[in-house]
C-alpha positions in Angstrom: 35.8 28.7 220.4 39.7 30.0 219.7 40.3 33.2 218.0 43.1 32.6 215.5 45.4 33.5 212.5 45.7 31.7 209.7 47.2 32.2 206.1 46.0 31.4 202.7 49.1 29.3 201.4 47.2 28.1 197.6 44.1 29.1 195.9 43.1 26.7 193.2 39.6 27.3 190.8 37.8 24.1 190.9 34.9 25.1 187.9 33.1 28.5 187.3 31.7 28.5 190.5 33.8 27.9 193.5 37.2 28.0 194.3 39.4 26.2 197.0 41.5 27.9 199.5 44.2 26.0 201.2 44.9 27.4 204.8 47.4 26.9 207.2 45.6 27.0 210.4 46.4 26.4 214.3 46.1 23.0 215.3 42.7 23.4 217.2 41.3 24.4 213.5 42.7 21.0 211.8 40.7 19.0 214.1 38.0 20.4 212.0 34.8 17.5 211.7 31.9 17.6 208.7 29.4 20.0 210.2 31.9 22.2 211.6 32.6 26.0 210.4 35.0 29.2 210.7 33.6 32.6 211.6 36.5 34.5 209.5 37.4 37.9 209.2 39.6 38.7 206.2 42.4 41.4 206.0 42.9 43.3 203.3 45.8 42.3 200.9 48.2 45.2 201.6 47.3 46.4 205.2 47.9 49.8 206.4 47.7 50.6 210.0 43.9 50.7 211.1 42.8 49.6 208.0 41.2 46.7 209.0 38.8 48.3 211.6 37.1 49.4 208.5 35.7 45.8 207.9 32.3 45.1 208.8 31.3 43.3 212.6 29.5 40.3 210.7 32.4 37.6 210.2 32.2 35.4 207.4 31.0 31.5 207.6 33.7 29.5 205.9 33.0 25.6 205.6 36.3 23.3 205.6 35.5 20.6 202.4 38.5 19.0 203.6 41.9 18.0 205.1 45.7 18.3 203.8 48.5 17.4 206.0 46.6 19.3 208.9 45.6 21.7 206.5 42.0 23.0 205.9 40.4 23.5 202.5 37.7 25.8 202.0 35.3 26.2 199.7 34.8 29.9 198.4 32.8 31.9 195.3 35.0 32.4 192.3 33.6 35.8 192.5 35.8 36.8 195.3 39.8 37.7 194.8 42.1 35.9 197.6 46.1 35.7 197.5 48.7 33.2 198.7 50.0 34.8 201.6 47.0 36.5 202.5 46.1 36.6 206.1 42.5 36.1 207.9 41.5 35.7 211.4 39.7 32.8 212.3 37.6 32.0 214.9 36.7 28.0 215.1 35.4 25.1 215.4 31.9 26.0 215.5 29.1 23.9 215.9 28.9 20.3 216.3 30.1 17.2 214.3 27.1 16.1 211.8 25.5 12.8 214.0 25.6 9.8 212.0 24.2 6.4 213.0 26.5 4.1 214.2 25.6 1.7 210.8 25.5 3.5 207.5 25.4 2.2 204.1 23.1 4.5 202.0 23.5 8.5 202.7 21.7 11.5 200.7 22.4 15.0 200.3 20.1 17.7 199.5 21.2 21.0 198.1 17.6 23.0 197.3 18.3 26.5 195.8 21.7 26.4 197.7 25.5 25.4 196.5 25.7 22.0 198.3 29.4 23.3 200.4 28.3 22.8 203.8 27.8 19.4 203.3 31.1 18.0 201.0 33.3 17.5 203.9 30.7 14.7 204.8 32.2 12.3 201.4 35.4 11.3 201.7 34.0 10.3 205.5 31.4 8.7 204.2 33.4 6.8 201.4 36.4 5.6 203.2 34.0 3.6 205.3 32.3 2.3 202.2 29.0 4.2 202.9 26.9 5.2 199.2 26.7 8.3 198.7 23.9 10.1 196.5 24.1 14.1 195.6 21.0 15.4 194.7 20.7 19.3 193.2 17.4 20.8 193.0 17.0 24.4 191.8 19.7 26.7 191.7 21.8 24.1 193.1 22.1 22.3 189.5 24.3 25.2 188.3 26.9 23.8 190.6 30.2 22.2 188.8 30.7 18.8 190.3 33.3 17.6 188.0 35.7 17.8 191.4 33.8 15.4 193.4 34.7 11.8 194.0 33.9 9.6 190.8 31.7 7.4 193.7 29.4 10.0 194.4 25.8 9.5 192.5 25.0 13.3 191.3 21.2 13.5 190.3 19.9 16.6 188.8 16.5 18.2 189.1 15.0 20.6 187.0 15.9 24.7 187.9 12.0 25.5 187.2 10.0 27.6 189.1 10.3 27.4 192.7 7.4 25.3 193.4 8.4 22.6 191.2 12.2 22.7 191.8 12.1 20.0 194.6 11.7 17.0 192.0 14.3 14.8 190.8 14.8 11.6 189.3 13.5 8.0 191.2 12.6 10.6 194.6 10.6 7.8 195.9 14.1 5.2 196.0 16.1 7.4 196.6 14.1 8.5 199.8 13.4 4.9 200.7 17.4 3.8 199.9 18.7 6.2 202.6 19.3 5.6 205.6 20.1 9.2 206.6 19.4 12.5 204.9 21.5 15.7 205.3 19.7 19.2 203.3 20.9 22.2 202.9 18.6 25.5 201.5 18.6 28.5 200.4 19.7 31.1 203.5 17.0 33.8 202.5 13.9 31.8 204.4 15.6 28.3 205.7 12.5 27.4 208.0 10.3 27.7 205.1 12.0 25.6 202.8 12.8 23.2 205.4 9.8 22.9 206.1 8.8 21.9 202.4 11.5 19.2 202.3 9.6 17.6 205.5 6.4 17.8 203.7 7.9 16.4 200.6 9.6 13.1 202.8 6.3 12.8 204.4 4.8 11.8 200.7 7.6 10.0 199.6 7.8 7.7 202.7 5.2 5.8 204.5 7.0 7.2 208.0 9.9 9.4 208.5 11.6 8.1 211.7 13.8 10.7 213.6 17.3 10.4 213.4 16.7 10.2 209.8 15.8 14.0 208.0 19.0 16.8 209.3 18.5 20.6 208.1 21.8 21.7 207.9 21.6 25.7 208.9 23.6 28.3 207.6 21.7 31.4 208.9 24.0 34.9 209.2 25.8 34.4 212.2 26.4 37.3 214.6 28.9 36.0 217.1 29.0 32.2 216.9 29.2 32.2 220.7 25.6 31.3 221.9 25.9 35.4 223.4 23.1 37.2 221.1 20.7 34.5 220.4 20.2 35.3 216.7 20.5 31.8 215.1 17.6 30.2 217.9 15.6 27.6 216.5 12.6 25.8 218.4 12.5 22.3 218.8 8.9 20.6 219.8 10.2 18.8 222.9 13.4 20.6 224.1 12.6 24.4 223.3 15.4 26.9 221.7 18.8 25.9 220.6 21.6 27.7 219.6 23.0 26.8 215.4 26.4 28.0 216.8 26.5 26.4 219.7 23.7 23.1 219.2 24.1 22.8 215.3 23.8 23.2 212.3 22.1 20.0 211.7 18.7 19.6 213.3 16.1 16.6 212.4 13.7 17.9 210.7 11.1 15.6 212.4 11.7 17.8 215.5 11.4 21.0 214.7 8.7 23.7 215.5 7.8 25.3 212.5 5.0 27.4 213.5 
């Protein structure tokens, strides 16, 4: 884990929802793999001496989308003003690189009530060695713009019903049997409950769900990011607690502790 600057060089609005910051960062950052994160800290646009201190402990989770010319793009709310020029302190990589099988040729991703960020950096992988790829949005995920995405990528849309019915989408059962590997991302408010519902829901639409198979990408409020306060722990069945900063973000699903 390096502490770092880095400086916001463009800032370009993809759709309503998100924009895309393009930072110039230290070379340790560009080695940046899907599944890996920045803790960030941003300064405020015109800094006066002391000013930053002011900003809150909790650093910000940024996730890279992708790469330009050792250059790292991040994915941000529209809601939220940022400046060429600007300059934020970065502390990276965290976590691990997302664990793919060695032979690919069908992968799915899972946004459920969450935008689907943390997990875009895995396409134009995914693509360039001719793996299928297959977006699906369920809930409040469907809002999201994908207009920017690869023309390759499959985009299904569920229905943003009430929260019980928002983990349906069109052919679930092929879709589920197609894959070869599954990578979900929720909603941050209660991530081992809805995890737990997308296990119950593979576990219906398949007649086994192997391990290695079912990831829950985590993206819990990170205190530190350096495996020292022991927020982010998550139980595992056979190997106990792990760390998201340190051991994650992507668990399979098929071992986790739930209870």
């Amino acid at each position: 884990m390096k502490d770092t600057l880095a400086i916001i060089e463009r800032v370009r609005r993809i759709n309503p929802q998100v924009q895309h910051l393009e930072l110039a960062v230290d070379e340790s950052l560009a080695k940046v793999k899907p599944g890996q994160s920045l803790l960030v800290r941003v300064a405020p646009f015109s800094p006066t001496p002391g000013e930053e201190n002011w900003h809150p402990y909790l650093r910000e989770q940024w996730w890279p989308v992708g790469l330009n010319n050792n250059k790292v793009i991040v994915e941000r709310p529209t809601g939220i003003r940022y400046e060429p020029g600007q300059v934020i302190n970065a502390m990276g990589l965290l976590g691990q690189p997302l664990r793919f099988r060695r032979t690919l040729r069908n992968v799915l991703l899972l946004a459920y009530n969450s935008t689907p960020t943390a997990l875009l950096m895995t396409i134009p992988w995914l693509l360039g060695n001719k793996v299928a790829v297959t977006l699906v949005l369920v809930g409040s995920a469907t809002e999201y713009g994908t207009q920017h995405l690869p023309p390759e990528v499959e985009v299904l849309r569920g229905s943003p019903g009430k929260e019980e019915k928002t983990l349906i989408w069109p052919n679930q059962v092929l879709t589920a049997g197609w894959a070869d590997q599954v990578f979900v991302v929720v909603a941050a408010d209660d991530e081992r409950l809805r995890f737990q519902r997308v296990l119950e829901l593979f576990q219906t639409l398949r007649k086994d769900v192997p391990k290695n198979y079912l990831f829950g990408v985590f993206q819990p409020m990170l205190a530190c990011g350096v495996g020292a306060c022991w927020c982010c722990a998550v139980t595992q069945k056979e190997s106990g607690h792990k760390l998201i900063c340190q051991d994650g973000p992507a668990f399979d699903l098929m071992t986790m502790d739930f209870k």
